[in-house]
N, C-alpha and C positions, 0 to 999 in steps of 0.2 A: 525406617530411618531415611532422610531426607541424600540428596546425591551428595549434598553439600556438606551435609552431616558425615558422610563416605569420606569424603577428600580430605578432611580435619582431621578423621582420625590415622592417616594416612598421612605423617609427619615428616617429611624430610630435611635434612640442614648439608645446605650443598656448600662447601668453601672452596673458595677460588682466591688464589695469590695473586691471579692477574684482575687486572680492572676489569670490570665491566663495561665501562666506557671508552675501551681500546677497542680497534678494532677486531683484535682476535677475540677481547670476549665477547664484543656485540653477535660476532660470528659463529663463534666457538663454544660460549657460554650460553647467552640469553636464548639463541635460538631454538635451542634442544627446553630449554627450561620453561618457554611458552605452550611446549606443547605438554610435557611433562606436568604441570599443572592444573593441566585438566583435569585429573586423577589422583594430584597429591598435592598435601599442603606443604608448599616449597619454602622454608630459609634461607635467603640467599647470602651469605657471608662473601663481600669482595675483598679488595684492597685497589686502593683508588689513585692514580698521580697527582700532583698538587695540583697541575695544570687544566686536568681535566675538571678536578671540584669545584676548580674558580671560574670555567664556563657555565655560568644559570643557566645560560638558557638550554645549553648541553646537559644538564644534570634535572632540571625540570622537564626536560621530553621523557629518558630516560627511567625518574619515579614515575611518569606519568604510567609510562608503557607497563613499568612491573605492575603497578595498584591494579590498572585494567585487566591484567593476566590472573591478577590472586596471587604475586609474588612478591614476600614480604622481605626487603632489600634492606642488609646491614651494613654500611659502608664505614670504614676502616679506611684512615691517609695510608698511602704504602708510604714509606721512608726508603731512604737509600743512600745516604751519607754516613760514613764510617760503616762501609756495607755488615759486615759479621754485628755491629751493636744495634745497626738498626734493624735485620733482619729476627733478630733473637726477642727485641722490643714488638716487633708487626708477631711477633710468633706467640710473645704472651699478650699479647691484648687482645688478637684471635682467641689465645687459648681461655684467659677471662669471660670473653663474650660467649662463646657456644657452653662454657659450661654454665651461665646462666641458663642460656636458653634449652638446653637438655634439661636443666631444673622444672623451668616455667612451662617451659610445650611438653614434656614428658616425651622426648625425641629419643628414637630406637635406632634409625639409620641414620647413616653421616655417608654420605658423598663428597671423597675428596679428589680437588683436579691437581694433580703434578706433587711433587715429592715437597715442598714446603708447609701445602695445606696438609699433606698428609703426617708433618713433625706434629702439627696442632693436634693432629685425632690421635695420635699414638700416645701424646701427653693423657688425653683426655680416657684411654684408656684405662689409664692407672688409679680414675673415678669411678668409674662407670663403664656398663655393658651395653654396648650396641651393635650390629653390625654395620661391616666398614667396606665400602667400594672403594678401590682405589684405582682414582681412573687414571694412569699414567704418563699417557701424552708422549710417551718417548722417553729414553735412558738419560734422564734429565742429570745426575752426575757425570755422566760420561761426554754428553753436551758441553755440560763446563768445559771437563778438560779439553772436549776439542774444540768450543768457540770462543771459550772467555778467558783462559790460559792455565786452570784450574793445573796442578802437579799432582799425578795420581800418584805418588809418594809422600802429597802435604796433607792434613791431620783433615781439613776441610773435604777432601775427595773421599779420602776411606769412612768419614762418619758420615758424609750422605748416600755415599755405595752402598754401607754397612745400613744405613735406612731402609734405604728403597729396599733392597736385598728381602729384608725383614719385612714389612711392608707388604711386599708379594704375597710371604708366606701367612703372616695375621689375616691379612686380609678372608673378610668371605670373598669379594668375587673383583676380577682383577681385570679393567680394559685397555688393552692397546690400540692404537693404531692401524697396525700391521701383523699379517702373519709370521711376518720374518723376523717380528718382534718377541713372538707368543715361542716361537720352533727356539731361538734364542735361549732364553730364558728356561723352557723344557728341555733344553740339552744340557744348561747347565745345575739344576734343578729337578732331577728325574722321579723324584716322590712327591713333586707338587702335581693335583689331578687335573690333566687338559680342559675339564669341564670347568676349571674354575675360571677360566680367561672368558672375555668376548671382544671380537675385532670389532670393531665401528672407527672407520676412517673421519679424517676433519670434514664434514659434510656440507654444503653448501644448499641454498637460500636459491631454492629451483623458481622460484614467484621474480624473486629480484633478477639472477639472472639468468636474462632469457638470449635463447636463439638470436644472434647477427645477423642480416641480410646479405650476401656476398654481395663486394662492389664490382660491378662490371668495370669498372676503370681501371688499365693498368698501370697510370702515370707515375702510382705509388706502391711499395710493399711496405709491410711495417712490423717489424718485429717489436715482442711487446714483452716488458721481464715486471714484474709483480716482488715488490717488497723487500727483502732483507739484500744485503747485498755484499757484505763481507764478516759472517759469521755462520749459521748455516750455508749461507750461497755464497759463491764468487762471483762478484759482477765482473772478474778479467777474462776467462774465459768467452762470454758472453760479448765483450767487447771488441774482444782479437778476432772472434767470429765474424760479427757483424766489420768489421775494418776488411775483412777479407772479400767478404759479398759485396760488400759498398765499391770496394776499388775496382769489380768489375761489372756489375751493377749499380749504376750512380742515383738510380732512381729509389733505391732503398732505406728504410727511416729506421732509426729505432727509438722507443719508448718504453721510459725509465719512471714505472710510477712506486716512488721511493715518499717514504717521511719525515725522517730525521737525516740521513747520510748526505745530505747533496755536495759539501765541502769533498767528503774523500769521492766520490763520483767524479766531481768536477776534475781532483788529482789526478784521477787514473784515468781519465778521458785523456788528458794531457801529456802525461806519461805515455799512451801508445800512439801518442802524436793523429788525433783520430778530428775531425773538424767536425766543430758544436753546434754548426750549421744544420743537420741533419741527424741531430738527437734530441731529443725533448725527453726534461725528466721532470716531472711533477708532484707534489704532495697531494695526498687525496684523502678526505674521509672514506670511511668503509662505505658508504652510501654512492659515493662519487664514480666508486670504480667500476661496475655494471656497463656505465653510459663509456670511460676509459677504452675498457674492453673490446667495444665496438668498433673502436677504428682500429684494433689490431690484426693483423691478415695468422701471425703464427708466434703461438706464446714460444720465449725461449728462458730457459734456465740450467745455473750448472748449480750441484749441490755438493758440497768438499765431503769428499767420500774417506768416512770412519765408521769405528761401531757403533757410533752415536743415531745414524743417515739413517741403519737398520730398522728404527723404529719409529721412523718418519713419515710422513704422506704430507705433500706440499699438499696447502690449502686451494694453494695458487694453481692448483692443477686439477680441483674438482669447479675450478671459476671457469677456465678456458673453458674446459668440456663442458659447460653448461651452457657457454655462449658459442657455441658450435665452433670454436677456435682450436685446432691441432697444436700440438705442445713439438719442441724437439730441445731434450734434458739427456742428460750423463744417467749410466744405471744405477740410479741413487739405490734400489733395494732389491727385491726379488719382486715385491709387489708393485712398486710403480714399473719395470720392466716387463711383468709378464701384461700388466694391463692394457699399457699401450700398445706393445708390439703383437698382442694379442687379438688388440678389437681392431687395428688399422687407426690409431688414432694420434699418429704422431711417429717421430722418430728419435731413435734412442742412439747416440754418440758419443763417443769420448772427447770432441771437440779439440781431435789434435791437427797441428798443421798439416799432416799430410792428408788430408782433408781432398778429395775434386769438387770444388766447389759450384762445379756448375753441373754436374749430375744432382747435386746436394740443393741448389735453388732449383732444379727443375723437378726435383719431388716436392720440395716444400708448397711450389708453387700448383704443381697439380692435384696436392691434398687439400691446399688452402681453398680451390677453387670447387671442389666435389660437393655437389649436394649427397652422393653418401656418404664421405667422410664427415661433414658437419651433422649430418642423421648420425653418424655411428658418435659422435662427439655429446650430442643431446641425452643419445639413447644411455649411455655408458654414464653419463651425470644423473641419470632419475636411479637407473636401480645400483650404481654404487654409491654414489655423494649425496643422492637428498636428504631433506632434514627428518622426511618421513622417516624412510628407512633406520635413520639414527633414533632415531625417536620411541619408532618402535622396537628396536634392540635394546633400546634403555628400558623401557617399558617391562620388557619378562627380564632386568635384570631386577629389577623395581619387586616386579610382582612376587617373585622367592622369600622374600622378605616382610610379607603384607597378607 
């Protein structure tokens, strides 16, 4: 039998609720799924923005990249108006399409990303026998309630709890995040078997980004924040920071590479009375931000701390340590805490006023400039964040099943 003839029979149908053509799935999705295709024949089930679809020339690179991989790309418009009737509409046309394609490919496993694609497989089980990955991504009910206003008392929070919850336990094999996701979960849970979890962190794209040069110049410093900015993250903390360091260090920048939020950014810049002069915030493709990266001296982030954080790994934190940039974040969990404060690669704060702020620049400033701190930043990106390593943790969850 041919390799080829291997990979075919070797059937996977992966759904994903998030685009592909976002940047967390370009990041999050396609990358793990390029390599993952070597070895199996992949369905790739999205759901797409409208925005995105209607860029050709965006959607014509992107089939290009799957067909070259052997990645057979099902694209699904997401909706999002009158959210509960268009979510339940994205949920049976998901659930229509894979059950054809279970019919046609004679699919055994289903890889699901986050608790939506996972309502799809749970429908679909009441078909059909297959085993089911559920890859979690984090306590995506619990998320709601803390980022989007979700009432864990309204009918909405207890039937996706009441999911996921289920979900876990269906499931053959269960990934998180984090260990402080996995201990979570086995505390509440104590007959579900530890072997059924595997940790694989949001991994990052070690080719794209690479190692920064340090700049011998000190006319500038630049602190650098990555992405969401007032739902997992608070860009205020972040702000009151940088206003602090600014007023007694004037030489210092910050840089806001944000996509959609610039309007409340611009508010809350205003609001702490901070001059626009010496902030730059940017939209970026996922592409874009690599080269961003580079003029950053010290990534900073704060993450609003819930149960939700516990099963989080900023992505944005496997990008710094890849591009030899020190992070200095709030203890979002047990693992981004031990990891940092562990390998020397940053510092970990509560970012409260009483704050010395010039003991506090003068470490920022002497990590930022260490060539072993940026070693300890690279080193710490290959064997926890690469896409290898992700790849291959997919890989023997894959193979149990094959």
């Amino acid at each position: 039998m041919s390799p080829t003839s291997k990979i075919k029979d070797k059937r996977v149908l992966y759904i994903s609720y998030d685009g592909l053509m976002e940047p967390l799935g370009e990041s999050q999705v396609l990358s793990y799924l390029k390599g993952l295709s070597k070895s199996y024949q992949i369905y790739l089930l999205s759901f797409e923005k409208k925005q995105d679809l209607k860029n050709l020339h965006k959607l014509k690179k992107f089939k290009s990249y799957c067909e070259q991989n052997n990645i057979l790309w099902i694209r699904l418009k997401y909706h999002f108006k009158f959210k509960i009737i268009s979510t339940s509409y994205d949920v049976i046309l998901g659930f229509l399409v894979s059950f054809f394609l279970i019919i046609s490919k004679k699919i055994k496993l289903i890889h699901v990303r986050s608790t939506i694609a996972g309502l799809i497989a749970k429908c679909l089980r009441y078909f059909f026998s297959f085993n089911l990955i559920f890859d979690m991504r984090g306590f995506w009910s619990q998320e709601k309630a803390d980022r989007s206003g979700w009432s864990r008392k309204g009918i909405l929070f207890k039937f996706f709890n009441r999911l996921e919850n289920n979900l876990i336990v269906v499931s053959d094999s269960v990934i998180t995040l984090t260990k402080n996701a996995r201990d979570v979960i086995l505390s509440e849970n104590p007959v579900i078997p530890e072997k059924k979890f595997t940790i694989i962190p949001t991994c990052t794209d070690l080719d794209l980004f690479k190692k920064k040069k340090i700049r011998e110049s000190n006319e500038e410093f630049i602190l650098g924040h990555i992405g969401s900015v007032h739902t997992a993250y608070d860009i205020n903390p972040v702000l009151q920071l940088y206003k602090g360091l600014f007023n007694k260090f004037s030489h210092i920048r910050l840089l806001v590479i944000n996509r959609d939020s610039h309007e409340y950014l611009k508010t809350q810049i205003e609001k702490l009375d901070i001059s626009k002069e010496n902030i730059e915030v940017v939209r970026a493709e996922f592409l874009d931000i690599p080269n961003l990266i580079k003029k950053i001296d010290f990534g900073c982030f704060f993450a609003n701390e819930n149960l939700s954080i516990k099963g989080s790994m900023p992505t944005k934190l496997g990008e710094f340590l890849a591009c030899g940039v020190p992070v200095i974040c709030n203890p979002i969990n047990l693992d981004v805490s031990e990891l940092i404060q562990k390998n020397k690669v940053g510092i970990i704060s509560d970012f409260n006023s009483s704050l010395n702020l010039e003991a506090l620049y003068a470490e920022m400033l002497q990590l930022s400039k260490s060539n072993d701190t940026r070693d300890n930043c690279r080193n710490i990106a290959e064997s926890y964040f690469s896409i290898e390593s992700g790849i291959e943790k997919y890989e023997k969850v894959y193979r149990a099943f094959f």
